[in-house]
PLY file of the C-alpha trace (Angstrom):
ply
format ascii 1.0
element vertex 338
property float x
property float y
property float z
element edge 337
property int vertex1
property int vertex2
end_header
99.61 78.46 87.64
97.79 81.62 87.29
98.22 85.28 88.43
96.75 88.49 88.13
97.73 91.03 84.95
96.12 93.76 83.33
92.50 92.63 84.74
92.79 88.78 83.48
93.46 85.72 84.84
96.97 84.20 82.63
97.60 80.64 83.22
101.01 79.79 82.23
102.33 75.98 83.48
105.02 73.77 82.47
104.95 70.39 82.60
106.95 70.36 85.88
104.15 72.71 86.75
106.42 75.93 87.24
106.20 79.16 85.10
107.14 77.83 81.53
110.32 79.12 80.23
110.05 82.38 78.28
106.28 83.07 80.04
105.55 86.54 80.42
105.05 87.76 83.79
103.49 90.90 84.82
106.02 92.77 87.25
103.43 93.27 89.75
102.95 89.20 89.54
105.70 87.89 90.54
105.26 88.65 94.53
102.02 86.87 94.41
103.37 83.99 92.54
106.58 83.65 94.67
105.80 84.92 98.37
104.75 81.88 99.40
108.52 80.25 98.88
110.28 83.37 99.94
110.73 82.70 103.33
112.02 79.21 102.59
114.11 80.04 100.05
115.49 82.27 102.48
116.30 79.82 105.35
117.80 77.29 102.64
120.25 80.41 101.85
121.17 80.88 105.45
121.69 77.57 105.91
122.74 75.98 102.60
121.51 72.41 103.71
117.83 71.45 103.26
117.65 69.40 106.21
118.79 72.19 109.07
116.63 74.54 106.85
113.48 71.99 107.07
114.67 71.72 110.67
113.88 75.95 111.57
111.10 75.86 109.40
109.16 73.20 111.13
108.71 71.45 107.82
109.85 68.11 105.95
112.71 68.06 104.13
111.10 66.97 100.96
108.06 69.52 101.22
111.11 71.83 101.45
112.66 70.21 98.71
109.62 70.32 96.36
109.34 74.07 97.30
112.46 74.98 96.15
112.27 73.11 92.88
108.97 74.69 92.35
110.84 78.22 93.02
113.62 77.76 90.07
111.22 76.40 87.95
108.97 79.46 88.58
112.06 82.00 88.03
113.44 79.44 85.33
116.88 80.23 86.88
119.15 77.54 89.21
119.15 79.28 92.70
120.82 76.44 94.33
123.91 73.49 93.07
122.70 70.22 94.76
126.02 68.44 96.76
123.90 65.35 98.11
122.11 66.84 101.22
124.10 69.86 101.34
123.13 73.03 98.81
125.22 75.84 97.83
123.77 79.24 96.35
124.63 79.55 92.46
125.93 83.78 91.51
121.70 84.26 90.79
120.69 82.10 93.91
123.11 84.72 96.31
122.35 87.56 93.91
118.26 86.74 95.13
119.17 85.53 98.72
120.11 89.43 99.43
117.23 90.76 97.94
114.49 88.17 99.21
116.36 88.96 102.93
115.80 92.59 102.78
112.36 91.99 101.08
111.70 89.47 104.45
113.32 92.14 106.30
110.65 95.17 105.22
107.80 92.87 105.95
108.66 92.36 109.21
109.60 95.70 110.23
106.17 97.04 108.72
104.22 94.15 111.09
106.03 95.56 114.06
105.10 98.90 113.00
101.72 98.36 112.68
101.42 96.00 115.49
103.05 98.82 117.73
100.64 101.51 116.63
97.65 99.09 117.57
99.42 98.77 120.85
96.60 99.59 123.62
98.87 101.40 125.74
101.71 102.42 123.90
99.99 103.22 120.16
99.40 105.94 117.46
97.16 108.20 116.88
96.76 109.66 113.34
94.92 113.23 114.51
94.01 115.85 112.48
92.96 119.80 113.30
92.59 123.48 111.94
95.14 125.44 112.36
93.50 127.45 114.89
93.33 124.90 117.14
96.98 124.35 117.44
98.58 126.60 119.39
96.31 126.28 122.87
93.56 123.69 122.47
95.40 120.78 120.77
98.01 120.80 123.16
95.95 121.53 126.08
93.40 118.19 124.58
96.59 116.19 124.31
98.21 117.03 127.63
94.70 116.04 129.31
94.52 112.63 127.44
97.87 111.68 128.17
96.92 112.05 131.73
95.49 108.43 131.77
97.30 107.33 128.70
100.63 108.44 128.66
102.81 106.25 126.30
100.17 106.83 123.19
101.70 108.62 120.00
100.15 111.15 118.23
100.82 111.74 114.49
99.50 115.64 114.12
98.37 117.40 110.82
97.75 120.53 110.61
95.06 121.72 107.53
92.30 122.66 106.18
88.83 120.81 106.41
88.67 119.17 102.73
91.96 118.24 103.26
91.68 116.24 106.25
88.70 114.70 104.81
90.78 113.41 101.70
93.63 112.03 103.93
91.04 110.40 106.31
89.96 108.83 102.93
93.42 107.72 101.91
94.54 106.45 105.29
96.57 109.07 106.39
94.37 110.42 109.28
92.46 108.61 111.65
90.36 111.31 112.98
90.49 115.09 112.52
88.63 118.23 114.62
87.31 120.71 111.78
84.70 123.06 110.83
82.06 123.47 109.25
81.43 120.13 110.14
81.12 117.67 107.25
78.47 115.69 105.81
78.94 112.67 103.30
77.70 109.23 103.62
81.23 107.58 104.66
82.05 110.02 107.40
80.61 109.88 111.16
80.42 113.33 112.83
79.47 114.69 116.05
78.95 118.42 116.58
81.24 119.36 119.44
81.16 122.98 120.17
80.28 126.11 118.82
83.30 129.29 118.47
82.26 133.33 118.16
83.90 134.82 114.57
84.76 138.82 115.91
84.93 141.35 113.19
88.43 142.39 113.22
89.54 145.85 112.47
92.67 147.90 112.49
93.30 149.65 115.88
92.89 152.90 113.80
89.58 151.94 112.22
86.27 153.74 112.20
84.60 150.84 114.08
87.37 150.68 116.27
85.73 152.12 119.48
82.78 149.88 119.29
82.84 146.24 121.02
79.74 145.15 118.78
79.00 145.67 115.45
76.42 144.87 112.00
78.03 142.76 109.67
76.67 144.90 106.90
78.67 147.95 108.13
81.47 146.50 107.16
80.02 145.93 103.35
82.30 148.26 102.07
86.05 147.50 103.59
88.36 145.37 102.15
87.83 141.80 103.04
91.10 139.61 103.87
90.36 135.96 103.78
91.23 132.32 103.44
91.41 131.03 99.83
88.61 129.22 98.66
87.80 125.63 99.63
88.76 126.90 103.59
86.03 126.03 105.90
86.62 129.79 106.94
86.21 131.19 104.01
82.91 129.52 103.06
81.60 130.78 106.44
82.96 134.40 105.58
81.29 134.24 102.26
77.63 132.96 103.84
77.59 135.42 106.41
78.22 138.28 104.04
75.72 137.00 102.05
73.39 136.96 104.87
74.32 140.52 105.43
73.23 141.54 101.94
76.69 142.19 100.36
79.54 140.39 98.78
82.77 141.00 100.25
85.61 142.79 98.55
88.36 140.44 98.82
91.76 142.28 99.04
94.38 139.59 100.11
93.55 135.55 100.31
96.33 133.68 102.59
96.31 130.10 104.74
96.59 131.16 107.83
94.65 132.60 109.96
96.84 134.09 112.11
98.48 136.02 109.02
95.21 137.16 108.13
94.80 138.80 111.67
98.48 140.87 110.83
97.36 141.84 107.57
94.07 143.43 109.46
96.74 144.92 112.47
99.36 146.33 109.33
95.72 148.41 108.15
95.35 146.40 104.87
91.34 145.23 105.44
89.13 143.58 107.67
88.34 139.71 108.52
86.31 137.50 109.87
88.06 135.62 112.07
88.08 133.56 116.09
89.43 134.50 118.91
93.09 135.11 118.43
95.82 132.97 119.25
98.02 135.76 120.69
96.42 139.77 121.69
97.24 142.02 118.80
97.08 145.79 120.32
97.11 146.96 116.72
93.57 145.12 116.03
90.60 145.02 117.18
87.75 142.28 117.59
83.80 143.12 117.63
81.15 141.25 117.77
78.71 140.44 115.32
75.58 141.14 116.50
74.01 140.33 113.04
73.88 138.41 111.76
74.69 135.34 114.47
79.13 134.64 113.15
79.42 131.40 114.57
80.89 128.43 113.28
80.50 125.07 114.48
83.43 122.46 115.73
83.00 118.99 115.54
84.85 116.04 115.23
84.67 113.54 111.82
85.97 110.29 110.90
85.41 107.20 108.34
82.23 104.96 108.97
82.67 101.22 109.30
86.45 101.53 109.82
87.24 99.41 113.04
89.59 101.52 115.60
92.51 100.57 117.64
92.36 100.63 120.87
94.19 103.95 121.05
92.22 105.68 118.63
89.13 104.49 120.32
90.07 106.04 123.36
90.40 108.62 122.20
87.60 109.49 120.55
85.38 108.77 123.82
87.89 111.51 125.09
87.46 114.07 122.57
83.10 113.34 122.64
83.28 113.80 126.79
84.75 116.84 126.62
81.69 118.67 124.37
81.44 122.36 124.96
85.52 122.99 125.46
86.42 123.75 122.17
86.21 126.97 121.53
88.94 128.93 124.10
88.16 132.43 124.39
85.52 132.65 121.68
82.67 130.74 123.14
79.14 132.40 123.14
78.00 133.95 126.07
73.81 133.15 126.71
73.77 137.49 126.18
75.95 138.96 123.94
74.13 142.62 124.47
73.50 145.25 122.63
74.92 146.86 119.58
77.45 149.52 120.85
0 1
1 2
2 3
3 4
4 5
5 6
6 7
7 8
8 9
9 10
10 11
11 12
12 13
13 14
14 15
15 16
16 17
17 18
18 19
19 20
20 21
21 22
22 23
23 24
24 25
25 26
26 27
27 28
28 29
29 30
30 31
31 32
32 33
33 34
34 35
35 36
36 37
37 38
38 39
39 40
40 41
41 42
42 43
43 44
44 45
45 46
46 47
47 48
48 49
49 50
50 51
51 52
52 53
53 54
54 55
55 56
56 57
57 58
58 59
59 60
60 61
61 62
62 63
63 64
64 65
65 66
66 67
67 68
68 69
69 70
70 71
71 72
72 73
73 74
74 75
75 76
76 77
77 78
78 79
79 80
80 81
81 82
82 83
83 84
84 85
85 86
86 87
87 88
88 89
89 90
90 91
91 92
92 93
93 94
94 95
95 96
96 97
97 98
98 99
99 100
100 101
101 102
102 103
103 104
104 105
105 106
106 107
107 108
108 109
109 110
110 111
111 112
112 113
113 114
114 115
115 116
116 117
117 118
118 119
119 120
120 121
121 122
122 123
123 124
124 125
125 126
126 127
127 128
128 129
129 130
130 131
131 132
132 133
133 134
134 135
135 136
136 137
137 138
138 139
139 140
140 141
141 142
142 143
143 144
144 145
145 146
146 147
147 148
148 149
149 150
150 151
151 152
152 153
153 154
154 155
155 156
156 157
157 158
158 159
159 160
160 161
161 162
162 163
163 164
164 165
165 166
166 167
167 168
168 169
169 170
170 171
171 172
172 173
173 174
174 175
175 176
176 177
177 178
178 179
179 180
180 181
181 182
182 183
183 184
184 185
185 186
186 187
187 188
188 189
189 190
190 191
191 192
192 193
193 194
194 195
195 196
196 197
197 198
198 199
199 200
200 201
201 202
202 203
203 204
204 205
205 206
206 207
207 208
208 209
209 210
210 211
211 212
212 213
213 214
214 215
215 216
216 217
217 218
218 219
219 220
220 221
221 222
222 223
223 224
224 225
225 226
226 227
227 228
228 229
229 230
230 231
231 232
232 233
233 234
234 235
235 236
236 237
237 238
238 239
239 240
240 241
241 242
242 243
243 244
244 245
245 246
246 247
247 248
248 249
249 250
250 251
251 252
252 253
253 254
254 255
255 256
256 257
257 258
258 259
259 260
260 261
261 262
262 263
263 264
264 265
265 266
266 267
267 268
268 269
269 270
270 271
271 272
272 273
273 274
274 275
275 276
276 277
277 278
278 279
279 280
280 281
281 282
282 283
283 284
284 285
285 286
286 287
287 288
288 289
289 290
290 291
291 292
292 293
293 294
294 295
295 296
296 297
297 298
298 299
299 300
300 301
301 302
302 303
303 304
304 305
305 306
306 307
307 308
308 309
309 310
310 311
311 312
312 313
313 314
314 315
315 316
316 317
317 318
318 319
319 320
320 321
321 322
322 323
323 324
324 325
325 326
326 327
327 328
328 329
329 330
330 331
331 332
332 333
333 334
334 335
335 336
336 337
């Protein structure tokens, strides 16, 4: 018999070929080594007679009979007192009966789960978006697919672009709106939209009466931002640039929305989309230079086969190009400064 530990193969037999008494198993063996038996071992229990066991399994009593030998002589512990054709469970034998049952018991609850999630009409969807995207277009995106598909789940996260990236990578995410819009050779992307960033400025500012604005006016305020590794933030930070001046960062939060109440309570300026909610204590102008746009689009991992759900979703979300951006999208003439 052999089994996986600590990067080699270990062969261990007996001459009953079982596990030989006193071998030492890896922990993380032992399911490999005995899963095979479990679910017999676990009818035998219910049961206690090989034959009605063999019976439910669909097996013959003495490939059942074998198996269970092979079993204690793995563990090197009597599961089971022999009584002629009739078995009864020794103190171990119960003691692994109620563990092996709830073992059988998680497997088969994590099949449904996963089988139900695949489920063309009625599955999951593990989705991904910024946070400005969730209080109107998420919703609004959702309502709309649900139209034609109205038993699939969604499974919603709420973050930052590296973030959804990472959880893409570790399964947790199945797809995820963002900006800026990624590139690395194990994602697929597709540019979906494009969303104004307004200068916004206390309702008492100096810019205040204007409806377009430089960027590089601005050079000296205080900057509020996102912290660093924020899609927003980079874009803040390259536009500045662009404007010839590095911002003056007075408060860094995680929320955009906060951001826009630190500008309204007179504590800096930001770079920010179209609000979620009207502030009358802020103002947004627009950039006329240079061009504060960021782009949307929609990312997820290459060569990972989709459920049927997920699938149709994602021809959803790439025939709906060009609705992304709510109140912010660019106008063909955005005029003259002001």
């Amino acid at each position: 018999m052999s089994y996986p530990g600590n990067g080699k193969d270990i062969r261990v037999t007996s001459a009953g070929g079982g596990i030989a008494a006193g071998a030492d198993v890896p922990p993380e063996a032992w399911a490999a080594l005995l899963s095979p038996r479990l679910a017999q071992f676990a009818a035998v229990a219910r049961h206690e007679h090989i034959t009605q066991a063999a019976r439910e399994l669909g097996v013959p009593q003495s490939t059942l009979s074998r198996a269970m030998a092979r079993l204690e002589a793995d563990l090197g512990v009597a599961l089971l007192a022999r009584h002629g054709r009739n078995v009864s469970l020794t103190p171990a034998g119960r003691a692994f009966a109620r563990s092996v049952e709830r073992s059988l018991g998680e497997i088969g609850r994590a099949a449904e789960a996963v089988r139900a999630d695949a489920d063309p009409a009625a599955g999951k969807v593990a989705f991904g978006f910024l946070h400005t995207m969730g209080p109107e277009t998420v919703p609004a995106l959702i309502r709309e697919f649900r139209v034609d598909h109205p038993r699939v789940r969604f499974a919603l996260v709420q973050s930052y672009g590296e973030d959804m990236i990472e959880r893409m990578r570790l399964g947790e995410l199945d797809l995820c709106l963002t900006s800026p819009i990624p590139e690395a050779p194990d994602l697929v992307t597709r540019r979906l939209d494009e969303q104004r960033l307004f200068l916004v400025v206390p309702a008492g500012h100096r810019l205040a009466n204007r409806k377009r604005v430089r960027l590089a006016e601005a050079a000296d305020e205080p900057f509020v931002t996102l912290e660093p590794g924020y899609g927003l933030r980079k874009l803040t930070d390259v536009l500045c640039a662009r404007a010839g001046f590095i911002p003056k960062i007075a408060f860094e939060g995680e929320e955009p929305e906060t951001l826009r109440g630190l500008v309204a309570a007179g504590l800096g300026v930001a770079l920010l989309p179209p609000p979620m909610v009207p502030r009358p204590t802020a103002r947004d102008l627009v950039v006329t230079a240079p061009r504060a746009v960021r782009e949307i689009g929609v990312a997820w991992l290459a060569g990972h086969p989709d459920t049927r759900p997920v699938a149709d979703f994602k021809r959803f979300l790439l025939g709906r190009r060009g609705r992304f951006a709510g109140t912010g999208r660019m106008d063909p003439d955005p005029g003259r400064e002001a």
